[in-house]
One Martini backbone bead per residue (centre of mass of N, CA, C, O) as a GRO file, in nm:
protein
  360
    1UNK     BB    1  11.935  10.603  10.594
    2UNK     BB    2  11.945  10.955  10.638
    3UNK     BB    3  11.808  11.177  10.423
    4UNK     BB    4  11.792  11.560  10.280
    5UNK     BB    5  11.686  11.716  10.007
    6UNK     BB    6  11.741  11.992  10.135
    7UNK     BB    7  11.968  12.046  10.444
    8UNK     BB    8  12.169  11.854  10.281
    9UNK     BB    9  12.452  11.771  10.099
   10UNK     BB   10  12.453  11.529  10.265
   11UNK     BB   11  12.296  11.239  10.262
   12UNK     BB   12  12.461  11.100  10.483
   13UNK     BB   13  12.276  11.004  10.766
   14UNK     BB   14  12.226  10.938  11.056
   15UNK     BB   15  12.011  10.775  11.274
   16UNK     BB   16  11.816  10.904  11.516
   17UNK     BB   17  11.646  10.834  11.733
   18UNK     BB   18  11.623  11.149  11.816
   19UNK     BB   19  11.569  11.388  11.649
   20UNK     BB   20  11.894  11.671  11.655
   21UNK     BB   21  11.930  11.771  11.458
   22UNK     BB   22  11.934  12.103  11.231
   23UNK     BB   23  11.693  11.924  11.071
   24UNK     BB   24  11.475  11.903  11.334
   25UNK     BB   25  11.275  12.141  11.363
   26UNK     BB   26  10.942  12.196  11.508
   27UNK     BB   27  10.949  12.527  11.418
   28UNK     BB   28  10.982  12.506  11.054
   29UNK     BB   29  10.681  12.374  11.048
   30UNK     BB   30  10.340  12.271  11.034
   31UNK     BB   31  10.415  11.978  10.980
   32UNK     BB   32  10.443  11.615  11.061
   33UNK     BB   33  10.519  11.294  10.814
   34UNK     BB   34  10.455  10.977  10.725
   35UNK     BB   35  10.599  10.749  10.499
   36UNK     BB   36  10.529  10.412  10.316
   37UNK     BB   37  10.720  10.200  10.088
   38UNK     BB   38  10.646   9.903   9.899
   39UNK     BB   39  10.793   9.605   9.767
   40UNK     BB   40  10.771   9.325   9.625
   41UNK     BB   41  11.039   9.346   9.584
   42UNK     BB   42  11.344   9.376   9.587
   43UNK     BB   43  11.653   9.613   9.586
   44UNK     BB   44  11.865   9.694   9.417
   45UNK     BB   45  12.096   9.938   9.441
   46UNK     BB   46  12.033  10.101   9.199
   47UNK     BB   47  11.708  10.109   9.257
   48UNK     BB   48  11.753  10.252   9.556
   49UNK     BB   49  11.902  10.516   9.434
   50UNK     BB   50  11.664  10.589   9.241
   51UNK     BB   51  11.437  10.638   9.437
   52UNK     BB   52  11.554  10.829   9.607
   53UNK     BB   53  11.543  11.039   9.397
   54UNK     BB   54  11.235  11.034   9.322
   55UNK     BB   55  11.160  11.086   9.655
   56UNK     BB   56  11.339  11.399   9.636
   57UNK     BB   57  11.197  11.542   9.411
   58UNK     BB   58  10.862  11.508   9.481
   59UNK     BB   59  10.853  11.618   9.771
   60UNK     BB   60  11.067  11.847   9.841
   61UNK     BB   61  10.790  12.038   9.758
   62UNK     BB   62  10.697  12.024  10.099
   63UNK     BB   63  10.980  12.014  10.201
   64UNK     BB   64  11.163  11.829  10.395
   65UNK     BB   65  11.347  11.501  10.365
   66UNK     BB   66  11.325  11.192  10.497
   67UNK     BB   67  11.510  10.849  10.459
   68UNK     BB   68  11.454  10.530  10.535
   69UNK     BB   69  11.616  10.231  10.412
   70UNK     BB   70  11.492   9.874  10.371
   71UNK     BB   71  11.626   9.634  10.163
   72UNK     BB   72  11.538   9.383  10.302
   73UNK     BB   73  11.193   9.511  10.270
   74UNK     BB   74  11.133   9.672  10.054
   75UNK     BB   75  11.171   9.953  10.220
   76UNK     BB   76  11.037  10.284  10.308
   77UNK     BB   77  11.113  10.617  10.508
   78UNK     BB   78  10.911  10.883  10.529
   79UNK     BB   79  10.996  11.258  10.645
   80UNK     BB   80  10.791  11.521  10.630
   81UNK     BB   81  10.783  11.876  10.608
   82UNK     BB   82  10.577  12.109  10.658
   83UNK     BB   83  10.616  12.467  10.468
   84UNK     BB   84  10.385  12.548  10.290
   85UNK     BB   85  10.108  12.504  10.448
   86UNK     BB   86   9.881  12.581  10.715
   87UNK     BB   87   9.659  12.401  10.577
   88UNK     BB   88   9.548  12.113  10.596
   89UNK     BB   89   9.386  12.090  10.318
   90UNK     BB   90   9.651  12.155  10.148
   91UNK     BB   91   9.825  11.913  10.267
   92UNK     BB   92   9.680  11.690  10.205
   93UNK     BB   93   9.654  11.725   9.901
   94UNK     BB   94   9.946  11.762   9.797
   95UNK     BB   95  10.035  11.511   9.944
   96UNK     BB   96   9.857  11.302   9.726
   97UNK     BB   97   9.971  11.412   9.471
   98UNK     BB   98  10.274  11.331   9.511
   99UNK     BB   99  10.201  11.030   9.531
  100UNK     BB  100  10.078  10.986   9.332
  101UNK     BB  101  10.291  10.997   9.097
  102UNK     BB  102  10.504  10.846   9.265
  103UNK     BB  103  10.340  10.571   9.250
  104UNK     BB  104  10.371  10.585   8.890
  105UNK     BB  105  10.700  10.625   8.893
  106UNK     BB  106  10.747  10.370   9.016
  107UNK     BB  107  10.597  10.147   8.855
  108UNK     BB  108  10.711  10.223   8.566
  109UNK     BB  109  11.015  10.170   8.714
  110UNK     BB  110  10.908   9.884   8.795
  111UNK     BB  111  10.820   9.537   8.798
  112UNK     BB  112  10.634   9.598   9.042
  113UNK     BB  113  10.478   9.636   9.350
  114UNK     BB  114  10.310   9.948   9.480
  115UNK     BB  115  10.321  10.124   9.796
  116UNK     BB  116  10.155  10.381   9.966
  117UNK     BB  117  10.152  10.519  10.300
  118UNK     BB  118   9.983  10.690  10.514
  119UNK     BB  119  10.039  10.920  10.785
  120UNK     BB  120   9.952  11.103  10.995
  121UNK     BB  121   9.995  11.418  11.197
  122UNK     BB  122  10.229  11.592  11.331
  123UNK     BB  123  10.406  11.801  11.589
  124UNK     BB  124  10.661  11.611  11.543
  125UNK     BB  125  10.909  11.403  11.456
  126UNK     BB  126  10.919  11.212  11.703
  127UNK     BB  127  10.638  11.144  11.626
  128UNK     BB  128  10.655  11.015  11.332
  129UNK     BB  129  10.875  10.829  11.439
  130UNK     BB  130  10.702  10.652  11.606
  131UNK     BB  131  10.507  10.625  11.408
  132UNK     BB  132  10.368  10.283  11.261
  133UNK     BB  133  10.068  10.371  11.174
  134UNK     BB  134   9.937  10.208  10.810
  135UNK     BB  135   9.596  10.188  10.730
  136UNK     BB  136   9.627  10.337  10.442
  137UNK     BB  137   9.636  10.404  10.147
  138UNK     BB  138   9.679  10.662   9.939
  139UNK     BB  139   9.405  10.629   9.778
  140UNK     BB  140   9.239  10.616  10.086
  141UNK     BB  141   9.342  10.840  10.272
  142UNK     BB  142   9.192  11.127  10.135
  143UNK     BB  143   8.893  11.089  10.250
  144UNK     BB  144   8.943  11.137  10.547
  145UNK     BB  145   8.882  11.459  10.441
  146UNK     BB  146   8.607  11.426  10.280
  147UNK     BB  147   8.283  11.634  10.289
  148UNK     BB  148   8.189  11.358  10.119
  149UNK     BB  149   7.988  11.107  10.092
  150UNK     BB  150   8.017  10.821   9.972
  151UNK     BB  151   7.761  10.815   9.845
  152UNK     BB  152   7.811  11.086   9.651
  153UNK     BB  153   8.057  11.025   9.549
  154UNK     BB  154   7.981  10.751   9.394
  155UNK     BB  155   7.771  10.918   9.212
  156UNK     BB  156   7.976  11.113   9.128
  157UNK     BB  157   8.128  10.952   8.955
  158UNK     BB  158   7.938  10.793   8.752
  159UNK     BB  159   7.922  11.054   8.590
  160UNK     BB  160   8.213  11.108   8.542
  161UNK     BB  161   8.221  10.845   8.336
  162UNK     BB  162   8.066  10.917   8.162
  163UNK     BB  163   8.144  11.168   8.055
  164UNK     BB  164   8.403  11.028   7.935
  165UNK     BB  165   8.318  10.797   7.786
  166UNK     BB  166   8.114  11.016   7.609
  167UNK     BB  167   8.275  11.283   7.558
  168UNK     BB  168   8.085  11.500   7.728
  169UNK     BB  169   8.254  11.748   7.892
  170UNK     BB  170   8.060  12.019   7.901
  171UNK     BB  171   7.902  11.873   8.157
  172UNK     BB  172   8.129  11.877   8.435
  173UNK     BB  173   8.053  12.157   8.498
  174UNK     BB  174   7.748  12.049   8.542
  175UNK     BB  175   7.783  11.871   8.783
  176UNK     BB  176   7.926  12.023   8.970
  177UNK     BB  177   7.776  12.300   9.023
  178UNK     BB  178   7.533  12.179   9.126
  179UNK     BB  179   7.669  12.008   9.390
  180UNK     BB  180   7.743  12.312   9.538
  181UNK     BB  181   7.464  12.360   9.639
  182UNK     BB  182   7.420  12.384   9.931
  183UNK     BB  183   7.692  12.453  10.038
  184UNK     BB  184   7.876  12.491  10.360
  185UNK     BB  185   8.174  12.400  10.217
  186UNK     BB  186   8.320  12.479   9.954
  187UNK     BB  187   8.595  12.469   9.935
  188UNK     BB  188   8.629  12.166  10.047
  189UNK     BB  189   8.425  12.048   9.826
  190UNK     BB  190   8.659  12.147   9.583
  191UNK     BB  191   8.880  11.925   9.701
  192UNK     BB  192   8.690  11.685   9.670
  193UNK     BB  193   8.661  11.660   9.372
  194UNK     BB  194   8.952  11.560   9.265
  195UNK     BB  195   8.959  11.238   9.343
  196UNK     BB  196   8.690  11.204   9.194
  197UNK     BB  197   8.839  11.283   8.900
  198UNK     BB  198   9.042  11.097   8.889
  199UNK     BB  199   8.935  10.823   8.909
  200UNK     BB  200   8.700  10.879   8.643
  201UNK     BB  201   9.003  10.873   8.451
  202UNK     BB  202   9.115  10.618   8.506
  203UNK     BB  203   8.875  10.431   8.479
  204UNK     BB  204   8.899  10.500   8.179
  205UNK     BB  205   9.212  10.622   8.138
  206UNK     BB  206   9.463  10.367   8.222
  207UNK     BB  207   9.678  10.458   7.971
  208UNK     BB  208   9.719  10.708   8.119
  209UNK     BB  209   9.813  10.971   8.292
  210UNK     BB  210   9.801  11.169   8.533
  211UNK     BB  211   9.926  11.467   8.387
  212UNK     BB  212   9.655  11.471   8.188
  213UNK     BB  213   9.420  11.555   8.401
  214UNK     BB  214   9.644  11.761   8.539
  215UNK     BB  215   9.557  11.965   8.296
  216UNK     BB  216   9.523  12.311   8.437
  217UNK     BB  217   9.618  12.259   8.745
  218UNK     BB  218   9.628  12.532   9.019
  219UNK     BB  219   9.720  12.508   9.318
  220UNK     BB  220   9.748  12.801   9.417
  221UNK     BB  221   9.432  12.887   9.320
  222UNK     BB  222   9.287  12.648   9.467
  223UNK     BB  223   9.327  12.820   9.716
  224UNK     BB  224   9.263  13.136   9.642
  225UNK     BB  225   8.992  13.010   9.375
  226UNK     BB  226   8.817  12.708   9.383
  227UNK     BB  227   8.604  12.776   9.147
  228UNK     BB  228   8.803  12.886   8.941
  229UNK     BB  229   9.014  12.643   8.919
  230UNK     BB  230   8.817  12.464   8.843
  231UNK     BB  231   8.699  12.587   8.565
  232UNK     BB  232   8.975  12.605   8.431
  233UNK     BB  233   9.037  12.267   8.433
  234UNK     BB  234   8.801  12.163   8.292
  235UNK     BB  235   8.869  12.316   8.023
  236UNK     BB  236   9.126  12.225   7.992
  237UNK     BB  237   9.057  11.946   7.961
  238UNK     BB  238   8.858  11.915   7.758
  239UNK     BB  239   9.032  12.054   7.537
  240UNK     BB  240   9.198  11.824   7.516
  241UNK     BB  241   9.010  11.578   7.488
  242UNK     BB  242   8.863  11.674   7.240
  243UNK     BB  243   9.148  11.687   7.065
  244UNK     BB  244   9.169  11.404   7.090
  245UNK     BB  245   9.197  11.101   6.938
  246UNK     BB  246   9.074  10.785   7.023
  247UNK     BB  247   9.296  10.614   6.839
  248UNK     BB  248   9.581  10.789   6.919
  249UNK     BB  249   9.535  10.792   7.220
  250UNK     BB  250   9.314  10.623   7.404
  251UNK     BB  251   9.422  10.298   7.218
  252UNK     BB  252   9.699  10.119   7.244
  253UNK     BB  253   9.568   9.848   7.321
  254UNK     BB  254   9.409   9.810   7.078
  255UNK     BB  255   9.679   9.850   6.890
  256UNK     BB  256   9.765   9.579   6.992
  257UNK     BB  257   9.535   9.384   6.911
  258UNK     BB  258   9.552   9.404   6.627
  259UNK     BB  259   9.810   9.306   6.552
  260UNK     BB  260   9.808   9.033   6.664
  261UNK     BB  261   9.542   8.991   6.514
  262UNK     BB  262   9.754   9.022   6.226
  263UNK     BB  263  10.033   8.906   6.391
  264UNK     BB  264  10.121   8.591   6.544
  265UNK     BB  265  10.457   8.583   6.477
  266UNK     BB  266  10.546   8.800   6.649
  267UNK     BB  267  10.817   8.862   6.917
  268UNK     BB  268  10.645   8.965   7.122
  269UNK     BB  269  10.740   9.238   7.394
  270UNK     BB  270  10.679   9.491   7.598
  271UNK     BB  271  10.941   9.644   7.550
  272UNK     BB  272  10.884   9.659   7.228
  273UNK     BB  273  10.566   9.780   7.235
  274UNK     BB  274  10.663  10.014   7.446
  275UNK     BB  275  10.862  10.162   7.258
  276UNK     BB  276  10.630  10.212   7.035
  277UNK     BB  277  10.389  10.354   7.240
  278UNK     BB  278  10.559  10.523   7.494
  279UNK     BB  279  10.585  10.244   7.717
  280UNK     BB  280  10.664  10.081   7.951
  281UNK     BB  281  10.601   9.770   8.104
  282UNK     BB  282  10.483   9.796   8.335
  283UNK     BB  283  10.237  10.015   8.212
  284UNK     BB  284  10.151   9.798   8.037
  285UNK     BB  285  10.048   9.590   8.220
  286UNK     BB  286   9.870   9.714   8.372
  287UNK     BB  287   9.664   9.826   8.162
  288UNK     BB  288   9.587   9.568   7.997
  289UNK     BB  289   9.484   9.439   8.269
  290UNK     BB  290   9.258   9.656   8.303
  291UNK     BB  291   9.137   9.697   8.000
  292UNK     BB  292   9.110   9.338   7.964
  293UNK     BB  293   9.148   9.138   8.244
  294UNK     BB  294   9.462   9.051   8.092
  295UNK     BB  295   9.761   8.929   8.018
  296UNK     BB  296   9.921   8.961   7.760
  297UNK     BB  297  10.031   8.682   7.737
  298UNK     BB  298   9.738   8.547   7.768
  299UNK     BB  299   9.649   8.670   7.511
  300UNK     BB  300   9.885   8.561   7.296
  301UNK     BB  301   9.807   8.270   7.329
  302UNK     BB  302   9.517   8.281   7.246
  303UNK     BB  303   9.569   8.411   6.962
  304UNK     BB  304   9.756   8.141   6.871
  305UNK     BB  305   9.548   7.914   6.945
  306UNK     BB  306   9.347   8.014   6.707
  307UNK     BB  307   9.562   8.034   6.459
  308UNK     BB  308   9.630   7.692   6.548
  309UNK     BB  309   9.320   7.589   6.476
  310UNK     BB  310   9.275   7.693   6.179
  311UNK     BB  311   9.559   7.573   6.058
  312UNK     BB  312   9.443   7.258   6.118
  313UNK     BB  313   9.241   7.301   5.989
  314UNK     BB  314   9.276   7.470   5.685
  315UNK     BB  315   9.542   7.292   5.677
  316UNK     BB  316   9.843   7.145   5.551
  317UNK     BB  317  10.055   7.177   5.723
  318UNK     BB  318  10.289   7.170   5.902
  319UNK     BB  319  10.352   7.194   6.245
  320UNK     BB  320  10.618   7.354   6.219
  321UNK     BB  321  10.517   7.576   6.016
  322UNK     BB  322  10.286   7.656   6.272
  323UNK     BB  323  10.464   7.737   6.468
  324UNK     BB  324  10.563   8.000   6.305
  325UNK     BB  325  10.319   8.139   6.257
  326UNK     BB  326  10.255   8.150   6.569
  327UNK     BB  327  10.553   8.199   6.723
  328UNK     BB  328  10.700   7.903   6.723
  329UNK     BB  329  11.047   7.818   6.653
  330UNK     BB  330  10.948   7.572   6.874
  331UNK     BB  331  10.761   7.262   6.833
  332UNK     BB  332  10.786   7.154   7.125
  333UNK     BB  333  10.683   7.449   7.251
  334UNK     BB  334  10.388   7.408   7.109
  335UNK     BB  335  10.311   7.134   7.191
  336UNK     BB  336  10.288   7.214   7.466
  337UNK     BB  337  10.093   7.482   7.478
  338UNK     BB  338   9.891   7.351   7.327
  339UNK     BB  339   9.809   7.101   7.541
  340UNK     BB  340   9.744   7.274   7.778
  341UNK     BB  341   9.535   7.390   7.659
  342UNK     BB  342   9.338   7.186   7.479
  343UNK     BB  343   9.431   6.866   7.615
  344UNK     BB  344   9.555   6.809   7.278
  345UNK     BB  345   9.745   6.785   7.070
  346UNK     BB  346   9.804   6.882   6.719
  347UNK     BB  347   9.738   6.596   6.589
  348UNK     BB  348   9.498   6.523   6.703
  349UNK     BB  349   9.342   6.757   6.630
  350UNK     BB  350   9.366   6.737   6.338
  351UNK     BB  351   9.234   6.478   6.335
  352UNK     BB  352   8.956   6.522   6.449
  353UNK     BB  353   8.881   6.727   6.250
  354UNK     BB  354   8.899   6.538   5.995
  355UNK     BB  355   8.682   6.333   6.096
  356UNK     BB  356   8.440   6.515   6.136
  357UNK     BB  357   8.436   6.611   5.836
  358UNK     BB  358   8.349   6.324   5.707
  359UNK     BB  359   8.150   6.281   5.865
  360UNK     BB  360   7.747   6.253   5.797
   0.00000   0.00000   0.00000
């Protein structure tokens, strides 16, 4: 179905072969744009009215929107009206960082992976509906118009996750400040920063949001006075960033690690975990193991299964006993992953181990 966030009260309606209703004027608008978003599993009919509604809060604030929905391939079509920005520079720009958003909130929102491809600017709608080549993903996407060399841009992330790294957040803007000297496209190249700042704190603190990196930032403002909006944006980013503690703000995946390691007998699930500190499930899986390499649930057998070889070694304990000390309340299902884990059951292994210990 085609729906439109501002110009139908009626969200249903037919899709046209070739855009004809009175909400498809292509001198409405400076450019239409298609977007496609994927996922990697199927969507029930509640999940699907419901992203629908979350693509359509989230776009419709850069024109009108409509959207083709394809159920069985768990995936949209999206056909945006740009009526905000008559600047490509700016509707470029506008429209990754709601796609960066909206592909936050649907991962969030959802267990499974999610995918934002984002298609060229036509000149009309009929142009956008025809047009089904995307090359590249929303965050890669954003490149195509920025006019920093990849090296450059590269060298600058690099400073900048330094920066983030080392918490020396004064020097961000005089990393800015220098790379602007003898540019001759200040404008564009302070809008090329954008990316390259979001990235620098993503790849630091991939457990944080981003409406948290850009707090401070005045799109407004960075239209119509774009090195006054950066240094305001960087104040503001730093002065929050400097006011919260590295362990209460910065380190949830840490006090979860701590937590397990200090009590891995406790029946740990993302959704338990997530309640306690604030996160998804989704949001907390993608988290733990962007920081630590492994998925949590990888991470508690890893810790359960050395604390059922202390316990194997250094006690005299049943089977069972250990078994339910480890989070295992059924000794069979201990013992199943005891043995996948580390090749020989737990009775051999301890059996092994206090033979080795009478050895001379």
């Amino acid at each position: 179905m085609l729906s439109s966030g501002l110009s139908h009260d009626n969200t249903d309606q037919p899709i046209p072969g070739v855009p004809d209703d009175e909400c498809f004027h292509d001198d409405q608008g400076y450019a239409w744009q298609s977007l496609r978003i994927s996922f990697e599993h199927q969507l029930s009919q509640e999940t699907l009215s419901k992203n629908t509604q979350s693509i359509l809060a989230m776009l419709r604030l850069l024109g009108p929107v409509y959207i083709q929905s394809y159920p069985m391939e768990s995936s949209f079509r999206i056909l945006v009206c740009h009526t905000c920005y008559p600047a490509l520079l700016h509707r470029v720009t506008s429209i990754w960082l709601h796609c960066v958003a909206l592909l936050e909130e649907l991962i969030a929102d959802d267990e499974q992976h999610v995918e934002v491809f984002l298609g060229n600017e036509t000149r009309s709608a009929e142009e956008s509906l025809q047009n089904d080549q995307y090359q590249q993903s929303a965050y890669d996407w954003i490149y195509e118009y920025s006019v920093i060399p990849e090296d450059e841009r590269n060298a600058l992330r690099k400073q900048i996750e330094t920066v983030f790294k080392k918490r020396c957040f004064r020097h961000l803007g005089a990393i800015l400040l220098r790379d602007m000297r003898n540019s001759s496209s200040l404008s564009a190249r302070c809008f090329s920063y954008i990316p390259i700042i979001l990235e620098g704190f993503w790849y630091t603190y991939p457990d944080l949001p981003t409406s948290i990196c850009l707090h401070g930032f005045d799109f407004s403002l960075m239209i119509r006075r774009p090195r006054e909006a950066l240094r305001v944006w960087i104040r503001a980013l730093s002065t929050y960033l400097r006011s919260a503690t590295a362990g209460d703000s910065f380190s949830p995946i840490a006090r979860i690690q701590q937590s397990v390691y200090a009590d891995c007998s406790l029946p740990y699930t993302l959704k338990s975990i997530g309640e306690e500190i604030g996160l998804s499930p989704a949001y907390l899986c993608r988290t733990f193991h962007a920081q630590t390499g492994e998925s949590f649930s990888v991470f508690l057998t890893r810790v359960r299964m050395l604390h059922a070889k202390q316990l194997l070694t250094d006690s005299s304990l049943s089977i069972q006993e250990i078994a339910r000390l480890c989070g295992y309340p059924s000794k069979s299902y201990f013992t199943l992953v005891f043995t996948n884990m580390e090749g020989v059951s737990p009775e051999a292994y301890m059996l092994r181990v206090r033979e080795q210990s009478k050895a001379p």
